[in-house]
N, C-alpha and C positions, 0 to 999 in steps of 0.2 A: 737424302733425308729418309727417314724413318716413320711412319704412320702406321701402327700398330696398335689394336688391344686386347689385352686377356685378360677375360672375369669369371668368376665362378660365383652362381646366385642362383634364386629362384624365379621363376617366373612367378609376377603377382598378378595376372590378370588373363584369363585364356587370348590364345594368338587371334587377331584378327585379318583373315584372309582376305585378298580381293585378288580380280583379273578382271583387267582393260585392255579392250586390243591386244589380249595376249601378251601382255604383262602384267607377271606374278608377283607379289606382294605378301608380304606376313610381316605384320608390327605388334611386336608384346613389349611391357617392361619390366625389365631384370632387377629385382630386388639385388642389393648385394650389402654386406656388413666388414664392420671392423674387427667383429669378435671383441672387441673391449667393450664391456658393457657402461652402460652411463651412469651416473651416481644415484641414482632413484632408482631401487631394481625391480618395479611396476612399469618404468619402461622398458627393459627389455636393455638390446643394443641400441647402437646406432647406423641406421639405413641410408642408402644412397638406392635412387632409382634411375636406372640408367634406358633410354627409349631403344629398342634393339630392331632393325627393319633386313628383313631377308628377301632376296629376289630371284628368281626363276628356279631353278630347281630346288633349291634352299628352302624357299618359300609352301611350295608342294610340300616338304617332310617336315618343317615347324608348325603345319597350320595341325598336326596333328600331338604335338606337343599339348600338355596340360598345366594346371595353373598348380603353383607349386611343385613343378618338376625341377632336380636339382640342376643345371645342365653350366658345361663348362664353354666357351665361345671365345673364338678368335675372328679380328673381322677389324676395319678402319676407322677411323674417328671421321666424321664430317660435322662441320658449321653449318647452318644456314640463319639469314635474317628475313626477319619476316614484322609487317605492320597491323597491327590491330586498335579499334577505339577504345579506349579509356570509358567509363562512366560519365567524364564530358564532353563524350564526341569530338574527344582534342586525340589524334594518330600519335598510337608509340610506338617506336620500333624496339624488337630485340632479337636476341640471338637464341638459338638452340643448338646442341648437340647430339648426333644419335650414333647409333653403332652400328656398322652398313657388315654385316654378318658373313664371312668367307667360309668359317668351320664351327659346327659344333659336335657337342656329343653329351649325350643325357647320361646322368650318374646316378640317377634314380629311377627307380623302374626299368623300363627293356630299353634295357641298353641299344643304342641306334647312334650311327656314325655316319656323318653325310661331308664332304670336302668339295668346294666349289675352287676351282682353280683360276 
């Protein structure tokens, strides 16, 4: 089986860094489009944001990445489920996906190549 993905977007939000017991973290999320724009052209296109999370080395050279840098990224799809209360203190559960980050490389600005194997 195959677990792969490849995006090219923007970062919309600067990276947020953390280390715990000496593990490294960095979670932004990647704007990215379809280029077809939508029929009201005061919208713009149409956006997809996808949550991108880098670790250990990774993590060290994206927590220097900027908001709206163009950057291209290869890295795995994972699931998780997770429960939070509603407004009637009644448990929902649901699901998320994020992008667990192997390669990137910035396309805008200084250019910077990092490969996690």
């Amino acid at each position: 089986m195959v677990n792969k993905v490849i995006l090219i977007g923007r970062i919309s939000e600067y990276p947020r860094y953390s280390s715990n017991g000496g593990k490294k973290e960095t979670v932004f999320p990647l704007r990215t489009g379809t280029g077809i724009p939508l029929d009201w052209p005061e919208h713009g296109q149409e956006s997809q944001y996808h949550r991108v999370i880098a670790r250990g080395r990774n993590a060290e050279i994206c927590k220097r990445l900027g908001k709206e840098d163009l950057i291209y990224i290869e890295g795995s799809l994972q699931t998780s489920y997770y429960e939070y209360f509603n407004n009637d203190s009644m448990p929902v559960g649901a699901f998320t996906s994020e992008v667990i980050l192997k390669f990137v490389r910035r396309l805008s600005g200084e250019a910077k190549t990092i490969n996690e194997q």
